[in-house]
C-alpha positions as CSV (number, residue, x, y, z in Angstrom):
1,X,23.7,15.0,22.6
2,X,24.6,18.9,23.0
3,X,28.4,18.2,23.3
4,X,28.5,16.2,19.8
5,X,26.4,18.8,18.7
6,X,28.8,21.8,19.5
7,X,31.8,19.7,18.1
8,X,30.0,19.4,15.3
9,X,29.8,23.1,14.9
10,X,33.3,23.4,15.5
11,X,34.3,21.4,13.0
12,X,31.9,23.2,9.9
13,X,34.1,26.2,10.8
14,X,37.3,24.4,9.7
15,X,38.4,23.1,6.2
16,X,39.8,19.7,5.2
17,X,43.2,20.8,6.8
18,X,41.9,21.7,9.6
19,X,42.4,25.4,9.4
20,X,39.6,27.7,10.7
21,X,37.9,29.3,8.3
22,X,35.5,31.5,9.9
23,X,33.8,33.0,13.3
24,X,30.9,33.5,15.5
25,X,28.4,35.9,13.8
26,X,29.2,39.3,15.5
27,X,25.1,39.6,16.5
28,X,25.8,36.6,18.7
29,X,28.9,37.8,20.3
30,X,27.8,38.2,24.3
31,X,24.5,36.7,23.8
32,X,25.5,33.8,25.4
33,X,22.3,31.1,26.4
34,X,19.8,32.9,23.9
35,X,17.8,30.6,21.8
36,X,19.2,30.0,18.3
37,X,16.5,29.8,15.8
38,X,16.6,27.1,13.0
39,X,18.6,29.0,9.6
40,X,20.0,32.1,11.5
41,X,23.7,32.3,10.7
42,X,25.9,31.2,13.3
43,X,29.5,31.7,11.7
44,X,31.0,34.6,9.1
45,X,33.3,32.9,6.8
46,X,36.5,34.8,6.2
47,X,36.6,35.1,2.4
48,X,32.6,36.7,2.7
């Protein structure tokens, strides 16, 4: 369940052509295995 989870993460950060269009949230960069709560951003879009 957690791997089709994360793939479909990956693929929220990507538009119809498949280009990405964002990143991780800098305030999770290096906090790897730390609880993600329920409406906390996860990625920063690159047009704000």
């Amino acid at each position: 369940m957690l791997k089709s989870n994360l793939r479909d993460v990956r693929q929220r950060s990507k538009d119809e052509t498949g280009e990405i269009q964002g990143m991780i949230y800098p305030q999770l960069q290096g906090r790897d295995y730390e609880p993600l709560s329920p409406g906390n951003p996860m990625f920063l879009t690159f047009d704000g």
